[in-house]
Every structure is written in structure tokens, then in C-alpha cells.
C-alpha positions as CSV (number, residue, x, y, z in Angstrom):
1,X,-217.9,135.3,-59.4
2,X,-219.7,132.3,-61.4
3,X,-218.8,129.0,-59.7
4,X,-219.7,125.9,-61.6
5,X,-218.7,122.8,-60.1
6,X,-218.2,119.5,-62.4
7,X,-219.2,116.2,-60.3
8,X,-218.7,113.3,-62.6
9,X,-221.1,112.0,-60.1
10,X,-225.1,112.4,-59.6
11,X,-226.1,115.3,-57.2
12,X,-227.1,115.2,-54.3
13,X,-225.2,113.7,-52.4
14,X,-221.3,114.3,-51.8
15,X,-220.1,115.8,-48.3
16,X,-216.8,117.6,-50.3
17,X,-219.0,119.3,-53.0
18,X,-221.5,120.4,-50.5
19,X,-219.0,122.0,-48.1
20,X,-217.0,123.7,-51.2
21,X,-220.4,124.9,-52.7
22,X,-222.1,126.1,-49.9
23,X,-219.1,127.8,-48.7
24,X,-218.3,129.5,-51.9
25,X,-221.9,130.6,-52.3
26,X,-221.8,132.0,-48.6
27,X,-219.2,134.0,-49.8
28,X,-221.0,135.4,-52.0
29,X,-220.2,134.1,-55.3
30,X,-223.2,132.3,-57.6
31,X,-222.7,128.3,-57.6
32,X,-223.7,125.8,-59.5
33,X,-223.3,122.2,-59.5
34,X,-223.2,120.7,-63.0
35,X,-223.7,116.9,-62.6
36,X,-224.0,113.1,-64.1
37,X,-227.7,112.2,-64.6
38,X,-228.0,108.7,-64.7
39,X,-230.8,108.2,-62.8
40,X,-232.5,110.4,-64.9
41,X,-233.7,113.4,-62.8
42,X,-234.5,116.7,-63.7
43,X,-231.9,118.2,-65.9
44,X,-232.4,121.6,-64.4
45,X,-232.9,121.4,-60.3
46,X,-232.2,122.9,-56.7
47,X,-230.5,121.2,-53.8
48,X,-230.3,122.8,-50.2
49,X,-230.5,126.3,-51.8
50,X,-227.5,125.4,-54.6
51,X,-229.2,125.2,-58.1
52,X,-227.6,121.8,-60.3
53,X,-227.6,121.4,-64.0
54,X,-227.4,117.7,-65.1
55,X,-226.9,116.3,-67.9
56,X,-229.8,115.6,-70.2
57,X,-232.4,112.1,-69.8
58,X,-230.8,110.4,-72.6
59,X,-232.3,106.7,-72.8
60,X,-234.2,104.3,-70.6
61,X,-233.1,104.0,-67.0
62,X,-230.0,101.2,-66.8
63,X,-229.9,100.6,-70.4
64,X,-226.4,101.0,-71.8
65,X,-227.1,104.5,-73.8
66,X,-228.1,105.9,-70.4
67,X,-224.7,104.6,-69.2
68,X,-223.2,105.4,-71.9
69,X,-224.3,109.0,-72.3
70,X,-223.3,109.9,-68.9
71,X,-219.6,108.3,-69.1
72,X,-217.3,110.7,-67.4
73,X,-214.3,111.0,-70.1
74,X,-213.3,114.3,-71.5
75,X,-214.5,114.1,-75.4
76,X,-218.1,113.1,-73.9
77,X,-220.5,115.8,-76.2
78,X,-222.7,115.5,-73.3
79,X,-221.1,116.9,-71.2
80,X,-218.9,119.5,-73.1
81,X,-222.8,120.7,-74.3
82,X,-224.0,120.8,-70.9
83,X,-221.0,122.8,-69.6
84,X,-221.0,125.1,-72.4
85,X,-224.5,126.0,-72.1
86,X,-224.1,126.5,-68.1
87,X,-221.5,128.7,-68.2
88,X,-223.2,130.7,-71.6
89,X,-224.6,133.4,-70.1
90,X,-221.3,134.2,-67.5
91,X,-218.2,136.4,-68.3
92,X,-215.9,135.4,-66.0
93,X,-216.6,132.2,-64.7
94,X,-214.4,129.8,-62.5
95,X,-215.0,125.8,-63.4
96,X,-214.0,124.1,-60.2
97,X,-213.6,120.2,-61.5
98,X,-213.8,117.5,-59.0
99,X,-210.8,115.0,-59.7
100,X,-209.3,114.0,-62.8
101,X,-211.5,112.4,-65.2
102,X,-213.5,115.6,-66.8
103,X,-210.5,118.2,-66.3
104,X,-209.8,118.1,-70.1
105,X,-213.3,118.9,-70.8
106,X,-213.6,121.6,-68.2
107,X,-210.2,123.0,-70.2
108,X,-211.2,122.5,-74.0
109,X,-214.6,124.3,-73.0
110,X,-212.7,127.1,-71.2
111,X,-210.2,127.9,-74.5
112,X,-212.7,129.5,-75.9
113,X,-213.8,131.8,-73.3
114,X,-212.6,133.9,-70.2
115,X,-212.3,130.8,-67.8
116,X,-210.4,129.7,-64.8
117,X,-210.1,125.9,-64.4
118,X,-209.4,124.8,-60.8
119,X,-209.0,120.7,-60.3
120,X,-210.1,119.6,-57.2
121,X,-207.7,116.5,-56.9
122,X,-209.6,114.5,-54.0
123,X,-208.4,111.1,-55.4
124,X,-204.7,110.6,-57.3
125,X,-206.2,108.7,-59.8
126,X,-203.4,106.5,-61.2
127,X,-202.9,105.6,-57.8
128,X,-206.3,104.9,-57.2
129,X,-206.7,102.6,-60.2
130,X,-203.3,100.7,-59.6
131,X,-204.9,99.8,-55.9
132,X,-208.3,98.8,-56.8
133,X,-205.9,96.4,-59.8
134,X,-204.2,95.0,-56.8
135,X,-207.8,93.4,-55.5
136,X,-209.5,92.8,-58.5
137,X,-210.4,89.7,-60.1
138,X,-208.8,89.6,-63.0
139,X,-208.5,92.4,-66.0
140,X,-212.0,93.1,-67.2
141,X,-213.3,95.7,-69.4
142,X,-213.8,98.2,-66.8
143,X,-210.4,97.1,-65.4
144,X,-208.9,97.9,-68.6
145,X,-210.3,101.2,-69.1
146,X,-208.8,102.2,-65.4
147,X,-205.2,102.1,-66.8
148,X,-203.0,103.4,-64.5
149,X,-200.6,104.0,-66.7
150,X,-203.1,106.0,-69.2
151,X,-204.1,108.1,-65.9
152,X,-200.9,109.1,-65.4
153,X,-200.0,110.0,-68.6
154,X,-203.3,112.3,-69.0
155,X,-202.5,113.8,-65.7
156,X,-199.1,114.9,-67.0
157,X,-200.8,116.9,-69.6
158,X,-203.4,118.5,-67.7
159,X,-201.9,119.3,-64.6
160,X,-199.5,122.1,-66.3
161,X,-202.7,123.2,-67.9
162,X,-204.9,124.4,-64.9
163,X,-205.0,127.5,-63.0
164,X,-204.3,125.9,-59.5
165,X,-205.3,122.4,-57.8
166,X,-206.3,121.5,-54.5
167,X,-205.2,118.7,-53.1
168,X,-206.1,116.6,-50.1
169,X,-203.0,116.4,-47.9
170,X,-199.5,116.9,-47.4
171,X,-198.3,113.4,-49.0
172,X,-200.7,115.0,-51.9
173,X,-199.1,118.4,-52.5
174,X,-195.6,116.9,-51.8
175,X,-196.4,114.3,-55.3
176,X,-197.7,117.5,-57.3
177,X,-194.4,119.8,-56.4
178,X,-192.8,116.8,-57.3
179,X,-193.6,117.0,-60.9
180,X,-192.7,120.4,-61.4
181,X,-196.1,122.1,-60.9
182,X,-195.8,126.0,-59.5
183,X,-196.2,125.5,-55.4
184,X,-198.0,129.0,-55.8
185,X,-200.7,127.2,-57.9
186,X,-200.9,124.1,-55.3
187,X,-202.9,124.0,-51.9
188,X,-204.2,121.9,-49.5
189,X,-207.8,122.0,-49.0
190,X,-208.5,119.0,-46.7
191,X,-211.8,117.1,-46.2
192,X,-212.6,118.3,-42.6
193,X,-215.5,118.6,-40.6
194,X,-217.0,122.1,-39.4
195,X,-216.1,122.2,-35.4
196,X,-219.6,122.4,-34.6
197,X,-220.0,119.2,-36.6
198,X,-220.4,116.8,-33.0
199,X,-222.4,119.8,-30.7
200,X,-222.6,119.0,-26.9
201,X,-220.6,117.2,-23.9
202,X,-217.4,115.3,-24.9
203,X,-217.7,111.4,-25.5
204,X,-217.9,110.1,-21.8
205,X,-215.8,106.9,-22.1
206,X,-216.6,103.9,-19.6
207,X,-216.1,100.2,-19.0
208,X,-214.1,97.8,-20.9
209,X,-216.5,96.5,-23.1
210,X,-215.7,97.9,-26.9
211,X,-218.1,99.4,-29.0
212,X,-216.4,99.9,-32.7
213,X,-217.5,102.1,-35.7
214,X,-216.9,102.1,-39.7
215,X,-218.7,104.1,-42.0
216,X,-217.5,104.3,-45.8
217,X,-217.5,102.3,-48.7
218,X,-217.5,98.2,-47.8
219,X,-214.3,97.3,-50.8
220,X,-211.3,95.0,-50.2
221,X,-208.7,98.3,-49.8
222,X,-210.7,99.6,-46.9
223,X,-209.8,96.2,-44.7
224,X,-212.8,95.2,-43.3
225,X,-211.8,91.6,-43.7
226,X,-208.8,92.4,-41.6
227,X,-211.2,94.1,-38.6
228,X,-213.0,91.0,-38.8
229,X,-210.9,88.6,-38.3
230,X,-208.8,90.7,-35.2
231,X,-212.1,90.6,-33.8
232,X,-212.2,86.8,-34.1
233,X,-208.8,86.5,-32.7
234,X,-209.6,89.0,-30.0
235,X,-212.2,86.9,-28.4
236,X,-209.9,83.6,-28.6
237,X,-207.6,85.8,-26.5
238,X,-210.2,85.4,-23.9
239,X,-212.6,87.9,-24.4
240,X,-216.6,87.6,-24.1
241,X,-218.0,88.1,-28.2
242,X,-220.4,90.0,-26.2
243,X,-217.6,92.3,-25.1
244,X,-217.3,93.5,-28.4
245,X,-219.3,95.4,-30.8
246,X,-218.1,96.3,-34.2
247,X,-220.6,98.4,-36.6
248,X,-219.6,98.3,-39.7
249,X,-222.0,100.6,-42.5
250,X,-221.7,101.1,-45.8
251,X,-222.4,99.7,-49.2
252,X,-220.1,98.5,-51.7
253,X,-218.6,95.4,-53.5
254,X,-217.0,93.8,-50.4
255,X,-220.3,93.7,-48.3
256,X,-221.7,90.1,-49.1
257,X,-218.3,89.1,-48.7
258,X,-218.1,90.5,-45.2
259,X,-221.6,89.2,-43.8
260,X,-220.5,85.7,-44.9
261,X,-217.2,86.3,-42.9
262,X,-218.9,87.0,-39.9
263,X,-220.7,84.0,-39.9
264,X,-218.1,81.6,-40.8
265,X,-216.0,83.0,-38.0
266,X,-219.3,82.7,-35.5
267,X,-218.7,86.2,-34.6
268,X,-223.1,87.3,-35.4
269,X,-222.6,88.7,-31.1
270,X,-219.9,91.1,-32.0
271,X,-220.0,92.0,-35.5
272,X,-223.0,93.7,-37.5
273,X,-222.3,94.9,-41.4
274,X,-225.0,97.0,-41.9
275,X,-226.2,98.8,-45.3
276,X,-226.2,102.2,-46.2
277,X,-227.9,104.4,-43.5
278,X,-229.4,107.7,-43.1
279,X,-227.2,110.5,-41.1
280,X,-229.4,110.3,-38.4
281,X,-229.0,106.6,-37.7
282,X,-224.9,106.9,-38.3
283,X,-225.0,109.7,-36.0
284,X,-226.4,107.3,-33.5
285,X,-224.1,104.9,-34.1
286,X,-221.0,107.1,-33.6
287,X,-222.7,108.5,-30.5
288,X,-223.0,105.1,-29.2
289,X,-219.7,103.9,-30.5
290,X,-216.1,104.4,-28.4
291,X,-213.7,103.4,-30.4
292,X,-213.1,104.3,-35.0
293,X,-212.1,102.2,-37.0
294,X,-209.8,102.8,-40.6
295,X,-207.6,99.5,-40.6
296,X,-207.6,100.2,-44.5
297,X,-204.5,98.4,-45.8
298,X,-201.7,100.3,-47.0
299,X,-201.0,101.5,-50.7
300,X,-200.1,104.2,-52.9
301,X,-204.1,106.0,-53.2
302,X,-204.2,105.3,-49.3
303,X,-200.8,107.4,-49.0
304,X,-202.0,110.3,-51.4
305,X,-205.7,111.3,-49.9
306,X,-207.7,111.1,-46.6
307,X,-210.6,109.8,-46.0
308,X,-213.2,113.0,-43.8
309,X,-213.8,109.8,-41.5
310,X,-210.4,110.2,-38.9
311,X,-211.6,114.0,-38.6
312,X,-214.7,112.8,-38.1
313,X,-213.3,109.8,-35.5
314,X,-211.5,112.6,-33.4
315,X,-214.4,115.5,-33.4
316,X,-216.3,112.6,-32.2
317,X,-214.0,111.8,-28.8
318,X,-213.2,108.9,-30.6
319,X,-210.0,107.0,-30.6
320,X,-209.1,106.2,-34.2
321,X,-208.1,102.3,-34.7
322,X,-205.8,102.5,-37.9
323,X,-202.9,100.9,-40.0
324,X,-200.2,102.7,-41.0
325,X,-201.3,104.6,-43.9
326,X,-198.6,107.6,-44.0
327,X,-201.1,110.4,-43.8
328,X,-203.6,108.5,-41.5
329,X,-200.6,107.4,-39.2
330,X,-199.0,111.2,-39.1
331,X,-201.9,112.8,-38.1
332,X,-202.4,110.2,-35.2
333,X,-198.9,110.5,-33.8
334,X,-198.6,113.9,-34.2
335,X,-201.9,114.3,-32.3
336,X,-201.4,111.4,-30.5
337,X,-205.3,110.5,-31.1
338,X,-205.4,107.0,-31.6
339,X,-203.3,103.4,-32.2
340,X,-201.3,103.1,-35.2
341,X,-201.2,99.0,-36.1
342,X,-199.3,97.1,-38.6
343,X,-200.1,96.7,-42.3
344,X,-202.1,93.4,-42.9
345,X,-201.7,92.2,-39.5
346,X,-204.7,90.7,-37.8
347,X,-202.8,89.8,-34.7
348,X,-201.7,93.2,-33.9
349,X,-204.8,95.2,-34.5
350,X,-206.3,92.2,-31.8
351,X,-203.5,93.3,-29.8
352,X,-204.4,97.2,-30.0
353,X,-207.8,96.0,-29.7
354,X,-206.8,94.8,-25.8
355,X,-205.1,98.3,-25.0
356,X,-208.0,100.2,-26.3
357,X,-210.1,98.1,-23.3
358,X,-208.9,101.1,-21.0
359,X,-211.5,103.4,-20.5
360,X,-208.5,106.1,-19.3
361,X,-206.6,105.1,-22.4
362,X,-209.4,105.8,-24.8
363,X,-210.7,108.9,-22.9
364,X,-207.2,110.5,-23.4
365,X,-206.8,109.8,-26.7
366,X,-210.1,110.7,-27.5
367,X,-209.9,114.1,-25.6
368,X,-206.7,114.8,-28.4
369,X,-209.1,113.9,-31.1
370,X,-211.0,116.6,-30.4
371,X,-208.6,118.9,-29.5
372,X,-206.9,118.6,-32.9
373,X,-209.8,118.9,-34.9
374,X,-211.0,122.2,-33.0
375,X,-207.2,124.0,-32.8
376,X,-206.0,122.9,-36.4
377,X,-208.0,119.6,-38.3
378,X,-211.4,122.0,-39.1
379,X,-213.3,123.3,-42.1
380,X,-213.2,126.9,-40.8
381,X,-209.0,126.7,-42.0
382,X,-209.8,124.8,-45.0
383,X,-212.1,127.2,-46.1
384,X,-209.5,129.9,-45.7
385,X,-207.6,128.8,-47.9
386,X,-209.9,127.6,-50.1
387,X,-211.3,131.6,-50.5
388,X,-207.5,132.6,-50.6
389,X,-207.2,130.7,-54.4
390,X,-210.8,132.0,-55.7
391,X,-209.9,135.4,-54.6
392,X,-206.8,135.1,-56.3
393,X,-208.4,134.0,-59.0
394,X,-210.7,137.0,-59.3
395,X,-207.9,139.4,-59.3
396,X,-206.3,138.0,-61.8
397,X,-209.5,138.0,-64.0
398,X,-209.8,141.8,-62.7
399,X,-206.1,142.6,-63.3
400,X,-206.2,141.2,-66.8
């Protein structure tokens, strides 16, 4: 079949997309990737073998038309145009829309014509914007155009509209049943690494000295703040700063914020917030690292997705240091791959932070990691049931 995959986002680079495209088109099916252009690239490229069609250059680079042209919202002629015209030549095509913002674009293009709409749903968007409201400084235009309320409302009238969604997790699918949507046009399609992801010998844990790792986006929902300051309270519990090494990489909002915590709790020894690094140095990092850390604090867009990071944690040998976000904290106990602290609590995650000096205690719970993520947490299951719906898919086309 055609594939075209909408990304709201400028291609390369996004791990999901990649794995779903590649996959599909190893298949056998023809992908594309149809994609934001705001830095202005070539409208009509090739990525790693998948060809992307992007929006056209409309304006100077960062001047508000640019922006403006590329906004992600359904009545965008942009990008109903651009879809339109790369799905033109294609009889039976399958739009596969990642998350919720262009669905109703991907469905009033599709009316027309002999299409199956598929939403990926890797973010529950009016949770999403209801947590980032929770942190932010005051209602600001962008704040205001993140309405919660308006998500949830759009999402009522779309999700009875597509042919099946993917979701990210259990807590996920559980929400969409919830509302009434078929549970045979629901399925979980999780963000996990292939098992070959971490090659070679297991993670060989030693000594007492602690070696932490964070990789994601730096914002005030992901709790770096909180990591911080266990660490500062883990070294007035006695410990040598030099016993302790927390990486911490990433870019976003909360970044400055965080390197100006560090040094006002005198932890420079222990702590380094880096910026955005290549794979190659992050792999470094995690092969230096015993111990991963998701202390993100707990609240509704937490308890609806999963971030690829605990898979990667576990694949890794890693213990995974987290609150108790429900889907993060299941997957730990029922694995038993890591220690589950309290929401917001600085003390306890120092505390967790002592237990975790056991080399026997993190090899064991490291060890599960990886078992998990071999037996049952794995791309090679995902992508089952990922071909499962766009096979399904195709015989209903073919059975029409």
C-alpha cells in the first residue's frame, strides 16, 4: 500500500516516525513522510532511504509568515495542498497522522478519495496541554491557543471519525475504550527499542560510587529540579559530591534554569546539564552511566504515554530511578527493574538514591531490565501489531 505519514514536525529527526516508516516500508509498502518545513529545506527530499514531502519555503527564515505558514491546525491550506498533492497519484492510500493536531486535515482530505486515516496518538493532547498550564507562567498567547478544553472537545469529534488509533500504553487504550471508541479499532503500539538496540556484554555493575543518566527534553514536568536537589541532599547525608555523577542532556525551556540550580546548590562535582548531543556521545554516556533517571512529576499526560527512555534504561542494564507515574511505576514493579519514589519528594528519591549504592542491588535490577525488554518490552512485538492494523486495513480496501 501507499503510506504517508503526517509529522506536524520537521523531518529528520523523530525515533517513533522512523521506526513506524522504516518498518512499514520493510514490509513492503511505499512510505512517505509528509512534514513541517520551517527551516525551509527542500520541499521534495530523501532521509535514510524514506523519501519526505514538506511543505513549501513560504517566507524568510524566522519571520512570522514562515511560522505562520507551517502552523499545525487542521484548516492550514498548506498543508491540506501538500497532502492532497502527495497522495494525488495513489488509489488506495493509508494517511498515518502522528497525534492530534492535523487529524482533521488528514480526514477532510481523505472524504474525497479512497483513504484510510490512522491517528497515531503518542501524546493525549488535552492532557498534555492541561500539564504544561500547570508550570507555566501565566496565560500567554500560545498558552491560550493550547486549550485543554478545546483539545478535548476536537478529539471527541475526530476520534469516532478515524479508521483505528494507536495508542502508547495500557493507561492510553483504557481512556480511548473509555469514551466509547470500537476496542477492535484501538491498539497499543508502544515506543520500544529493537532488542539489538544495546549489542554486546550486559552492563557490569561495580562500586558504590553512582553514575546517573537523563536524556529528553530539559521542561519543568520532566523533574530535573527535583533530581537536583536529591542530589544535594544526598551528599548532606554524608556522601562525597564526587561520589555522584548525574548527566543530565537535553535542550529545552528548563535548561538555564537547571545550570543555575547546580551552582547555587554547589553541586558543579556531581551534576553536569549538558546540551543536545549526538547519539554517539549519549551512547557513551549511557554506557558509562549505572543508574536512569525519569523522576518526572506526576500528572495526567505523564499517566497517559511513555516516554522510549525506561525501555531504553532497562535494554541498557540500567536500573530506572522514577516517580510514580502509573505507567512508568507498573512496568517497574511488574518487572521489578528499578525504584519507584514518591511524587515531588526530594527526600525520598535521596533515599532511593542510598539503596541504589549496592552494586548487587543495581546489577539485579538491571539484569530484569533487560530481561523485560528482550521477552516482552521490544519493537519486534510492537511492530506485530503495528502490521496486524495496516493489513487489516488493506483487506478492507480489497474487500470493498
Amino acid at each position: 500500500m501507499d503510506i504517508f505519514v503526517l509529522y506536524k514536525e520537521d523531518y529528520p529527526w523523530d525515533v517513533r516516525i522512523e521506526k513506524i516508516a522504516k518498518s512499514l516500508r520493510d514490509r513492503g509498502h511505499n512510505v512517505t513522510i509528509v512534514a513541517r518545513n520551517l527551516s525551509g529545506n527542500s520541499p521534495v527530499a530523501e532521509s535514510d532511504g524514506l523519501p519526505i514531502i514538506r511543505l513549501p519555503v513560504i517566507g524568510a527564515a524566522n519571520s512570522l509568515v514562515r511560522k505562520l505558514a507551517n502552523v499545525p491546525i487542521w484548516f492550514n491550506p498548506f498543508w491540506i495542498r501538500t497532502l492532497n498533492a502527495a497522495i494525488s497519484g495513489s488509489e488506495n492510500p493509508v494517511i498515518i497522522v502522528r497525534d492530534l493536531p492535523l487529524v482533521k486535515t488528514a480526514l477532510s482530505v481523505a472524504k474525497s478519495r479512497n483513504v484510510k486515516v490512522v491517528l497515531d496518538m503518542a501524546e493525549v493532547y488535552p492532557y498534555m496541554y492541561a500539564s504544561a498550564r500547570m508550570f507555566s507562567k501565566g496565560l500567554n498567547l500560545e498558552t491560550l491557543a493550547k486549550s485543554p478544553s478545546m483539545a478535548a472537545r476536537y478529539e471527541s469529534k475526530v476520534l469516532p471519525k478515524v479508521d483505528h488509533t494507536l495508542v502508547m500504553i495500557e493507561e492510553s487504550q483504557d481512556r480511548v475504550l473509555n469514551k466509547g471508541i470500537d476496542p477492535g479499532k484501538v491498539t497499543i503500539v508502544s515506543n520500544t527499542p529493537p532488542a539489538t538496540k544495546f549489542s554486546g556484554t550486559a552492563h557490569q555493575h561495580q562500586g558504590r560510587n553512582l553514575r546517573l543518566v537523563y536524556v529528553g527534553f530539559l521542561t519543568k514536568l520532566r523533574g530535573l529540579d527535583l533530581l537536583i536537589k536529591a542530589a544535594s541532599a544526598y551528599v548532606k547525608m554524608g556522601n562525597e559530591p564526587s561520589s555522584l555523577k548525574i548527566d543530565i542532556v537535553g535542550k529545552g525551556s528548563e535548561r538555564e534554569n537547571l545550570i543555575n540550580l547546580v551552582k547555587e546548590l554547589n553541586l558543579e562535582q556531581s551534576v553536569t546539564v549538558h546540551g543536545w548531543l549526538e547519539h554517539e556521545q549519549v551512547d557513551q554516556l549511557m554506557a558509562q552511566a549505572n543508574v536512569g533517571a525519569l523522576t518526572y512529576r506526576v500528572c495526567p499526560h505523564w499517566n497517559h504515554t511513555i516516554p522510549n527512555k525506561i525501555f531504553d534504561y532497562m535494554l541498557a542494564g540500567l536500573p530506572v530511578l522514577a516517580t510514580e507515574v502509573k505507567p512508568i511505576e507498573r512496568i517497574i514493579n511488574e518487572t521489578k527493574s528499578g525504584l519507584v519514589c514518591r511524587d515531588n519528594d526530594v527526600r525520598d528519591i535521596a533515599e532511593k538514591l542510598q539503596i541504589l549504592r549496592s552494586p548487587e542491588t543495581r546489577a539485579t535490577l538491571g539484569a530484569n531490565g533487560v530481561s523485560a525488554v528482550q521477552s516482552k518490552y521490544n519493537w519486534a512485538n510492537d511492530e506485530r501489531r503495528l502490521h496486524a492494523v495496516i493489513d487489516s486495513l488493506e483487506n478492507q480496501v480489497k474487500f470493498r
